[in-house]
PyMOL Python script that loads the backbone (N, CA, C, O; Angstrom):
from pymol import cmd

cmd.read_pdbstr("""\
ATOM      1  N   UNK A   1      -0.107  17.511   4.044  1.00  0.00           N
ATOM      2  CA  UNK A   1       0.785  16.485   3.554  1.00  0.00           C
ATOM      3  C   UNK A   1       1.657  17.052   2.448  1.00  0.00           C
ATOM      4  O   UNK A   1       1.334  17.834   1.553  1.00  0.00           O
ATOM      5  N   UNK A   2       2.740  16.536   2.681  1.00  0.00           N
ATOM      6  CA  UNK A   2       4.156  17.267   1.723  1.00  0.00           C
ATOM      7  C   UNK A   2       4.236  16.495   0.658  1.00  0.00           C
ATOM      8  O   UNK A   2       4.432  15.287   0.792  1.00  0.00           O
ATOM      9  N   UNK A   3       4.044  17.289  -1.021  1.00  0.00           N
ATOM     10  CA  UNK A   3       4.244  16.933  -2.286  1.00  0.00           C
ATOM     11  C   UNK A   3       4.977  16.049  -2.708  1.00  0.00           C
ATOM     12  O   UNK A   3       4.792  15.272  -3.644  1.00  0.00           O
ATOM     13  N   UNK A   4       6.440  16.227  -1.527  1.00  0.00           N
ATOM     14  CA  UNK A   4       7.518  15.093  -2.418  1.00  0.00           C
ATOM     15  C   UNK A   4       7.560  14.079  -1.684  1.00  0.00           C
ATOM     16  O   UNK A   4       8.295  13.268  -2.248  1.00  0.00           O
ATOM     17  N   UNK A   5       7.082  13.562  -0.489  1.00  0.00           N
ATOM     18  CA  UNK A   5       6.663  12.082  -0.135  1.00  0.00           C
ATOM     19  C   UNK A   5       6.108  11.573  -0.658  1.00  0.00           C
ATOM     20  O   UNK A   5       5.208  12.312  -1.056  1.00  0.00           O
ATOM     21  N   UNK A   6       5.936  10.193  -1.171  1.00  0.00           N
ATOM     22  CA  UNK A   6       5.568   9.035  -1.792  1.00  0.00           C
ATOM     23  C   UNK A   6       5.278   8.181  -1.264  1.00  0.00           C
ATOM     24  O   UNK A   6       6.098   7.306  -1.542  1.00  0.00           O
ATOM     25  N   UNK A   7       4.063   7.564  -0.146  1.00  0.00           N
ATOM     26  CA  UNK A   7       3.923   6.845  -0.081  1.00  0.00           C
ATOM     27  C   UNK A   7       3.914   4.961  -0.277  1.00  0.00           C
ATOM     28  O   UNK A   7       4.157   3.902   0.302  1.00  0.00           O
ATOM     29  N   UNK A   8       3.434   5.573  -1.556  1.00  0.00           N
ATOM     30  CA  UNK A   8       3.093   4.175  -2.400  1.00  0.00           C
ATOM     31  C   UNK A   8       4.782   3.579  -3.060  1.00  0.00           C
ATOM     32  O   UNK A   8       5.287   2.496  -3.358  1.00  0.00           O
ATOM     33  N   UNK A   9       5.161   4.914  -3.045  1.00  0.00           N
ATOM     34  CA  UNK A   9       7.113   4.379  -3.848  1.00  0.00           C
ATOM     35  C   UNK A   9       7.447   3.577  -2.564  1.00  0.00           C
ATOM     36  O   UNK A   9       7.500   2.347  -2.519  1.00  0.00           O
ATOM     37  N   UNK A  10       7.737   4.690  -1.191  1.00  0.00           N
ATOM     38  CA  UNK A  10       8.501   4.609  -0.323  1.00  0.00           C
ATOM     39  C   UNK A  10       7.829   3.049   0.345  1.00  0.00           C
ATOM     40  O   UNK A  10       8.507   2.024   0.264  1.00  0.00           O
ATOM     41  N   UNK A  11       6.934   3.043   0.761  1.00  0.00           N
ATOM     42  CA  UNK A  11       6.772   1.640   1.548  1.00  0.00           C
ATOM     43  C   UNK A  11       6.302   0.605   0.478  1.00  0.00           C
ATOM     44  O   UNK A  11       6.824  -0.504   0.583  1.00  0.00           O
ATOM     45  N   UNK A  12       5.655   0.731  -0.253  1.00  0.00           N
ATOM     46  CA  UNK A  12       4.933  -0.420  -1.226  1.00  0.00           C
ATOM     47  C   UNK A  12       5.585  -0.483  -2.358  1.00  0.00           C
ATOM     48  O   UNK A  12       4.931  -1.021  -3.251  1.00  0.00           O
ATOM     49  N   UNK A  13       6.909  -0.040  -2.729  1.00  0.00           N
ATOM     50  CA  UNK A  13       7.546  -0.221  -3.994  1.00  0.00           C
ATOM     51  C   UNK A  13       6.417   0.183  -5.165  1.00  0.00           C
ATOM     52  O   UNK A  13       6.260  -0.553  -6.138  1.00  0.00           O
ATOM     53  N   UNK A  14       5.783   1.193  -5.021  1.00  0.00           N
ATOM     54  CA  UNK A  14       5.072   0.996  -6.365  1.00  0.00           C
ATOM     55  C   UNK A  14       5.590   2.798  -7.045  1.00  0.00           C
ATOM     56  O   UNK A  14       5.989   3.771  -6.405  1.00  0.00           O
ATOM     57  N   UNK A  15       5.418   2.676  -8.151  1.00  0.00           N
ATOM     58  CA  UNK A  15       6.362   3.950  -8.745  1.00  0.00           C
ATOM     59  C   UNK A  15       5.021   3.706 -10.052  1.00  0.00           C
ATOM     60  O   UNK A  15       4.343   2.733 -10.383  1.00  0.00           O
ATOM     61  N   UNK A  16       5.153   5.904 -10.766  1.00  0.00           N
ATOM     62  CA  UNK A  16       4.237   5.457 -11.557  1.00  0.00           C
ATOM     63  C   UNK A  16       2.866   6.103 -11.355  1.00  0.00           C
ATOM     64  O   UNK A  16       2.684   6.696 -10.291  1.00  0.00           O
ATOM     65  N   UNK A  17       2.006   6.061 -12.143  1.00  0.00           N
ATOM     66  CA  UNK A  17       0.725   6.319 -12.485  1.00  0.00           C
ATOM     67  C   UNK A  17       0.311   6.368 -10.947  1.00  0.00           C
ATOM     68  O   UNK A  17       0.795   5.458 -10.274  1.00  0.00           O
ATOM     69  N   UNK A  18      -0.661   7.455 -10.150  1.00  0.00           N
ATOM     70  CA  UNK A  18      -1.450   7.275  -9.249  1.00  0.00           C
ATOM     71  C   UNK A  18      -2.639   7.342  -9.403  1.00  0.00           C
ATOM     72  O   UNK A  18      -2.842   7.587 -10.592  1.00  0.00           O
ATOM     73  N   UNK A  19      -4.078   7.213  -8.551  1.00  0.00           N
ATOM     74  CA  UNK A  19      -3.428   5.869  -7.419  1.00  0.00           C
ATOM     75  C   UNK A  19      -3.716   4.942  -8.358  1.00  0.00           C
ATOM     76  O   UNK A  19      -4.447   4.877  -9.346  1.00  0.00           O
ATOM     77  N   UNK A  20      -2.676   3.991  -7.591  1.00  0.00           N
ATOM     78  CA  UNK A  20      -2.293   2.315  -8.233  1.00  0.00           C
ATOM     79  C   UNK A  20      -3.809   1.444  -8.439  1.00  0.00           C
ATOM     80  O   UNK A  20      -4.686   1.958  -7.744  1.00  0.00           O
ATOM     81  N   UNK A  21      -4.173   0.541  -9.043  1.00  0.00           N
ATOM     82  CA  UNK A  21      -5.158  -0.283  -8.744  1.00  0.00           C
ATOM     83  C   UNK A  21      -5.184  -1.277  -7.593  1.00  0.00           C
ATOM     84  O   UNK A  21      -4.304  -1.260  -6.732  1.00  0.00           O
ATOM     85  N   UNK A  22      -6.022  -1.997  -7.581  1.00  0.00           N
ATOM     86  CA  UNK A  22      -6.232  -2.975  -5.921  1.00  0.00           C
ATOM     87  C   UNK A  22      -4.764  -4.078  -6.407  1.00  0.00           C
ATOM     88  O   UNK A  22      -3.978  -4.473  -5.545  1.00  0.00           O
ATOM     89  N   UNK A  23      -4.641  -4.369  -7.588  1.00  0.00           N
ATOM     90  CA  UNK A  23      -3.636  -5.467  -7.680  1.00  0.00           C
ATOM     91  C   UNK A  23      -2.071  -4.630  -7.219  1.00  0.00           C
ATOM     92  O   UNK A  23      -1.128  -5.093  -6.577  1.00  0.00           O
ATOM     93  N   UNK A  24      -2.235  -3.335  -7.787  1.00  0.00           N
ATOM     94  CA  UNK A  24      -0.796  -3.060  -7.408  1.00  0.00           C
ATOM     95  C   UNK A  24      -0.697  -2.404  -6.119  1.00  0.00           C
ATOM     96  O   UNK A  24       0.408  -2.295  -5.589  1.00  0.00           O
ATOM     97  N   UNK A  25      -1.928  -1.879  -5.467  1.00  0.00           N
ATOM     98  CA  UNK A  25      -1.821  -1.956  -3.817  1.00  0.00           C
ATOM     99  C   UNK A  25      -1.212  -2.792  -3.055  1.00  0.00           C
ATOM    100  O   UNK A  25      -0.301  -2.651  -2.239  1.00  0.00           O
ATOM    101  N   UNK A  26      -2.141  -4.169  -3.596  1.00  0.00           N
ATOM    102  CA  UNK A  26      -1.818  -5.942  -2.767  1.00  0.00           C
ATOM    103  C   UNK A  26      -0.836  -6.466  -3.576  1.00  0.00           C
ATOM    104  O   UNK A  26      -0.685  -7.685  -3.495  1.00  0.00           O
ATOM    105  N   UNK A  27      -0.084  -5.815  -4.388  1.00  0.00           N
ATOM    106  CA  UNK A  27       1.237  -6.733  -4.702  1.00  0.00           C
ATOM    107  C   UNK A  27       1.180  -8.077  -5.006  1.00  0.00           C
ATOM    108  O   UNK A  27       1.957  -8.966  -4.660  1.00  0.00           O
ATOM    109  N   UNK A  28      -0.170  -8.166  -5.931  1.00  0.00           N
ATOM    110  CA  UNK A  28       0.006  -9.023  -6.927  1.00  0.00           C
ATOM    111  C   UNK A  28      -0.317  -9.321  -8.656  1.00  0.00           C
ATOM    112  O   UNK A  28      -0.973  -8.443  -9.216  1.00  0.00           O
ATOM    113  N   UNK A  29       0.064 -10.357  -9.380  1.00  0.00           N
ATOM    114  CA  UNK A  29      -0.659  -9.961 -10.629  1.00  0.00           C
ATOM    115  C   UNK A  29      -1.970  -9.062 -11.017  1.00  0.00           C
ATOM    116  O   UNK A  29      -2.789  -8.820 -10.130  1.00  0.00           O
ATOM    117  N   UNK A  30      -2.076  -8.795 -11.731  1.00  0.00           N
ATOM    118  CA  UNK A  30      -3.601  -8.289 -12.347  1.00  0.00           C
ATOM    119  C   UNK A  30      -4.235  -9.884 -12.383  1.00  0.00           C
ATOM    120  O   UNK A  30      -3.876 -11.002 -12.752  1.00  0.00           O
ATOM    121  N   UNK A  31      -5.263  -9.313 -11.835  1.00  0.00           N
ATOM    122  CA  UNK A  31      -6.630 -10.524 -12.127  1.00  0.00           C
ATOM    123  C   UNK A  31      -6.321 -11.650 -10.888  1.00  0.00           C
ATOM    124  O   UNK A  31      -7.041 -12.647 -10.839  1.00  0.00           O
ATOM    125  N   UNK A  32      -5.534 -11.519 -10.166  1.00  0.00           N
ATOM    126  CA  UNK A  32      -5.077 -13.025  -8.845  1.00  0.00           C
ATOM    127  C   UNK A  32      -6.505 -12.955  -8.482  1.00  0.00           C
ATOM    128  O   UNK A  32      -7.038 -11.888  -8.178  1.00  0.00           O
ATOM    129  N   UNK A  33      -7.182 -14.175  -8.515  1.00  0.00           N
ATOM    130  CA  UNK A  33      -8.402 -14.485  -8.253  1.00  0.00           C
ATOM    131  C   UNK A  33      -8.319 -16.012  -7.356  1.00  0.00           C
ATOM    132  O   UNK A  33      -8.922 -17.001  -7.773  1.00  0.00           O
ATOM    133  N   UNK A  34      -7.547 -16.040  -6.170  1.00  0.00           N
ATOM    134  CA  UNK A  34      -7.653 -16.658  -5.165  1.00  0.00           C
ATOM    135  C   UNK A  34      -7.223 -16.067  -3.760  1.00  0.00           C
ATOM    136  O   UNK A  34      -6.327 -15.365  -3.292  1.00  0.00           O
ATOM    137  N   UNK A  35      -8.375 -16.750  -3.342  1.00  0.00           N
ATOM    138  CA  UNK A  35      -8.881 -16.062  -1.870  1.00  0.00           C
ATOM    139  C   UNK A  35      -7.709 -15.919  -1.225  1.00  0.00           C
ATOM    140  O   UNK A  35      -7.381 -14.817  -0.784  1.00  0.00           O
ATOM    141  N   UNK A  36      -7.141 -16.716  -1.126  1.00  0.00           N
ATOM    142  CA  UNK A  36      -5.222 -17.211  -0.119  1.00  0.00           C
ATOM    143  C   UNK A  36      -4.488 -16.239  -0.468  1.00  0.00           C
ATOM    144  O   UNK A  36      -4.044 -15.456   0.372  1.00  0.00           O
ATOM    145  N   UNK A  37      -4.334 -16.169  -1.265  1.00  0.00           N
ATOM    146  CA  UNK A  37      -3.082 -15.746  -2.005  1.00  0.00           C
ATOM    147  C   UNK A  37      -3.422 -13.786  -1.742  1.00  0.00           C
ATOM    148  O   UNK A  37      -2.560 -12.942  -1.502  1.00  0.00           O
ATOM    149  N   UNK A  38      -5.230 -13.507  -1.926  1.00  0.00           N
ATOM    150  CA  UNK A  38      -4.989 -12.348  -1.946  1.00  0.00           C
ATOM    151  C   UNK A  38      -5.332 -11.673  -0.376  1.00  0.00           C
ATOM    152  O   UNK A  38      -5.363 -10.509   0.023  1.00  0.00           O
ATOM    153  N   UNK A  39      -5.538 -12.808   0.199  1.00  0.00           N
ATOM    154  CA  UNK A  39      -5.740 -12.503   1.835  1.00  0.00           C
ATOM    155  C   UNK A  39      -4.192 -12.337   2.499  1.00  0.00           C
ATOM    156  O   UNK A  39      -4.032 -11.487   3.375  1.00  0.00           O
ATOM    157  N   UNK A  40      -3.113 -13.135   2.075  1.00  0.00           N
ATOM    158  CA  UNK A  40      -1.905 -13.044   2.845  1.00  0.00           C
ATOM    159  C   UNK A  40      -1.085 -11.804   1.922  1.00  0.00           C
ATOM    160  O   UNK A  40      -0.171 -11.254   2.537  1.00  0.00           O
ATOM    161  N   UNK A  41      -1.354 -11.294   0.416  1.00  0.00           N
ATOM    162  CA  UNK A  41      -0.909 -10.127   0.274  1.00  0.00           C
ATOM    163  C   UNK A  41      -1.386  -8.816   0.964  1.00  0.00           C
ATOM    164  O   UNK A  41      -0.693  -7.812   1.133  1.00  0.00           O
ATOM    165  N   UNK A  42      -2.434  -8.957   1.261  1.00  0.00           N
ATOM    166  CA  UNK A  42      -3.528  -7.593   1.634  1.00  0.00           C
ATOM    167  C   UNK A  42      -2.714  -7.408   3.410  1.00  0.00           C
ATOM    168  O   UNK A  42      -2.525  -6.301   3.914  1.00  0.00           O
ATOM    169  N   UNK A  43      -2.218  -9.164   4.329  1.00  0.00           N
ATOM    170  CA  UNK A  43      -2.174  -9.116   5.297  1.00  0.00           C
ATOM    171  C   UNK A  43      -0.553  -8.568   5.462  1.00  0.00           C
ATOM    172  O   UNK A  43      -0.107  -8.160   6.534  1.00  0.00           O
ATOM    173  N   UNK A  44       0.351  -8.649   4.008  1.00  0.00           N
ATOM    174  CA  UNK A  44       1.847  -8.588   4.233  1.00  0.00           C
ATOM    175  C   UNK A  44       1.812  -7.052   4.024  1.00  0.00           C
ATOM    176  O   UNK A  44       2.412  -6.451   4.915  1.00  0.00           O
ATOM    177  N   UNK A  45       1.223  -6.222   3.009  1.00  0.00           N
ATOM    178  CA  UNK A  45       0.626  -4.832   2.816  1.00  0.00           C
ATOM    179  C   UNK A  45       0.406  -3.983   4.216  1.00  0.00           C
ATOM    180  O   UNK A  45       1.098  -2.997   4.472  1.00  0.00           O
ATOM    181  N   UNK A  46      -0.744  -4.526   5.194  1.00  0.00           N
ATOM    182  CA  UNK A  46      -0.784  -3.825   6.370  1.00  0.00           C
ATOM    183  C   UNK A  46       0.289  -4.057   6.996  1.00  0.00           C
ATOM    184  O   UNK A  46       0.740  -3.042   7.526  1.00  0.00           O
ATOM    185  N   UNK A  47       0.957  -5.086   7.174  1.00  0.00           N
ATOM    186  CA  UNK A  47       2.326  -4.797   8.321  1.00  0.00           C
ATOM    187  C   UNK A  47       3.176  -4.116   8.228  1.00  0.00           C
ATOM    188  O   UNK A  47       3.863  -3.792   9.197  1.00  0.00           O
ATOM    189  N   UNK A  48       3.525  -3.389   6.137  1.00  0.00           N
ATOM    190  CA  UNK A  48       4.021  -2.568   6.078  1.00  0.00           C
ATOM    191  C   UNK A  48       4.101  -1.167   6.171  1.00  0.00           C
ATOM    192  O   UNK A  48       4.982  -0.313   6.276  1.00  0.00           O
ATOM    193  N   UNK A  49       2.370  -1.253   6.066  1.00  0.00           N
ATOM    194  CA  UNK A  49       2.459   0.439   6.688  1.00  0.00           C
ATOM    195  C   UNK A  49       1.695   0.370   8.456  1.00  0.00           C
ATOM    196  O   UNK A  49       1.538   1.371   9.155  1.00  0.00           O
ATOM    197  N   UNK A  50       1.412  -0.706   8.764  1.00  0.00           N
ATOM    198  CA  UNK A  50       0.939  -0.302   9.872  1.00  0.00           C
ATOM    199  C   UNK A  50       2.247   0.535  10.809  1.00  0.00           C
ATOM    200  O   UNK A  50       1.802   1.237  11.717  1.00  0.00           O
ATOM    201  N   UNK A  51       3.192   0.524  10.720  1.00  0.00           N
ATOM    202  CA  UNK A  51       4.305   0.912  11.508  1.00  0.00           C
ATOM    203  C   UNK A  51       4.162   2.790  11.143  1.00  0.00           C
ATOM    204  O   UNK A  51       4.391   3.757  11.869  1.00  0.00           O
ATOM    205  N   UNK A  52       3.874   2.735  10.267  1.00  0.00           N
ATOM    206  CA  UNK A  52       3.698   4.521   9.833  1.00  0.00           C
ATOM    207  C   UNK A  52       2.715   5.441  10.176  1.00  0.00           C
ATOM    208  O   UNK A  52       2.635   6.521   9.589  1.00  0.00           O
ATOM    209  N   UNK A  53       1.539   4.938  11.567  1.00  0.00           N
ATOM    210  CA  UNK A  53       0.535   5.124  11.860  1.00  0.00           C
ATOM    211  C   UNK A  53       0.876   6.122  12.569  1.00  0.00           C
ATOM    212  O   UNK A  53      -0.016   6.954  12.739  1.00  0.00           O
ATOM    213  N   UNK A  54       2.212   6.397  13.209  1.00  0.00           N
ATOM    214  CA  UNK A  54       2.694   7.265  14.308  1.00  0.00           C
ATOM    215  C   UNK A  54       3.535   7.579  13.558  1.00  0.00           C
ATOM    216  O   UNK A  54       4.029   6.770  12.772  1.00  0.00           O
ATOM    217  N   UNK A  55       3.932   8.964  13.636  1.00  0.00           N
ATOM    218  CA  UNK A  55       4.608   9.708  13.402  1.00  0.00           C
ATOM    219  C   UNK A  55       4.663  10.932  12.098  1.00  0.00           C
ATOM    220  O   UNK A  55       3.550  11.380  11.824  1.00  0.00           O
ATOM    221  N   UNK A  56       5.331  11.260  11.632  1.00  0.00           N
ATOM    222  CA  UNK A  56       5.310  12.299  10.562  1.00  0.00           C
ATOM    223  C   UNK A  56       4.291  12.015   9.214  1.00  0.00           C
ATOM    224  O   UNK A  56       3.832  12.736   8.328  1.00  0.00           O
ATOM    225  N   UNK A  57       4.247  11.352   9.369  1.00  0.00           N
ATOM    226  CA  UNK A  57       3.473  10.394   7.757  1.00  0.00           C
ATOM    227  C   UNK A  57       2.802   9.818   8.206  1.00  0.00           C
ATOM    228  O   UNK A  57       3.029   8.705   7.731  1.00  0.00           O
ATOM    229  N   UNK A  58       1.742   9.700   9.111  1.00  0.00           N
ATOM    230  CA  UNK A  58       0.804   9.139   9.465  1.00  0.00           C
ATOM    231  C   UNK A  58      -0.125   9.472   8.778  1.00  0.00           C
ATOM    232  O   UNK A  58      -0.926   8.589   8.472  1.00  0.00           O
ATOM    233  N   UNK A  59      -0.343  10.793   8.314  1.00  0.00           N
ATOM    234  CA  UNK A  59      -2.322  10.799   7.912  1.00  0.00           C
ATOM    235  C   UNK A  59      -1.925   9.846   6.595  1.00  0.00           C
ATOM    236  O   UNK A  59      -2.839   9.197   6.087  1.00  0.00           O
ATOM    237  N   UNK A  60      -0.628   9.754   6.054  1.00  0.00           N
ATOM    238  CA  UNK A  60      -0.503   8.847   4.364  1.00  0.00           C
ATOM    239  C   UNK A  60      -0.771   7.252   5.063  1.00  0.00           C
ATOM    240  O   UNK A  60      -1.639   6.567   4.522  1.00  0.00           O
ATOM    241  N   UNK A  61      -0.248   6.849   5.899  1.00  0.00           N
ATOM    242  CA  UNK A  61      -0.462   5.920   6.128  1.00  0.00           C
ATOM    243  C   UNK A  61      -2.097   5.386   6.540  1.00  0.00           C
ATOM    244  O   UNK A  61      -2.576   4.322   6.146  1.00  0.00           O
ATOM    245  N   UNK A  62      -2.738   6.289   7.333  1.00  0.00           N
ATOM    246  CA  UNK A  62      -4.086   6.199   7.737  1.00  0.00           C
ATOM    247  C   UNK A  62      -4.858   6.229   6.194  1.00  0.00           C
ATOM    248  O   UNK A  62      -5.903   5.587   6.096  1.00  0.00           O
ATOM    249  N   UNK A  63      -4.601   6.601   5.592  1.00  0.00           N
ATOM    250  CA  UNK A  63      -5.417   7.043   3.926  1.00  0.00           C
ATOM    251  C   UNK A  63      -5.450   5.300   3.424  1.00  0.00           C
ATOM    252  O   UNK A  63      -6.436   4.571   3.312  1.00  0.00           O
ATOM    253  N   UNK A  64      -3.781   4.937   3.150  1.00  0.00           N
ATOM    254  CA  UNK A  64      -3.797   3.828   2.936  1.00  0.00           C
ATOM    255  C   UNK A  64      -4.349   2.693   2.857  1.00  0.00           C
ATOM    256  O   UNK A  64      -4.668   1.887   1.983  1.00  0.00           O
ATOM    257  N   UNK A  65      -4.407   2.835   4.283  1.00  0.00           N
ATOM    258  CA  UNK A  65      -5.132   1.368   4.693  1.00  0.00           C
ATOM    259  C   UNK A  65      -6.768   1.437   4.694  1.00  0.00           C
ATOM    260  O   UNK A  65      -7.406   0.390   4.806  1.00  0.00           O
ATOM    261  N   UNK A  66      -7.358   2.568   4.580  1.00  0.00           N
ATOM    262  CA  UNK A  66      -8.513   3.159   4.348  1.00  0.00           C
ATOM    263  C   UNK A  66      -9.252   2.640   2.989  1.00  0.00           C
ATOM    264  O   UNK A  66     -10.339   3.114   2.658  1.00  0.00           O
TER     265      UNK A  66
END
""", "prot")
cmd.dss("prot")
cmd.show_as("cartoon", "prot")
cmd.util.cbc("prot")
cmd.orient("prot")
């Protein structure tokens, strides 16, 4: 895997300190402590990298969702 890809910038907007914590994985506040809210971020998260499973950047994407 190549140094200057970014995963976490390029699909998840996250820039910054690695790796991110679970809130800035799931793209929400620190501390979101409802079930809903962190089930449909976790579910909007995989659709964005599920598309990266194939192709050049796949093993980043497979790590990801891991």
């Amino acid at each position: 895997m190549s140094n200057s890809f970014n995963p976490y910038q390029a699909w998840l907007g996250i820039a910054g300190r690695q790796p991110a914590n679970l809130y800035e994985l799931i793209g929400v506040p620190l501390f979101t402590n409802e079930p809903p809210v962190l089930a449909d971020a976790i579910d909007e998260r995989i659709s964005l990298i599920t598309p990266h499973l194939q192709g050049a950047n796949a093993a980043y994407a497979k790590q990801l969702l891991q």
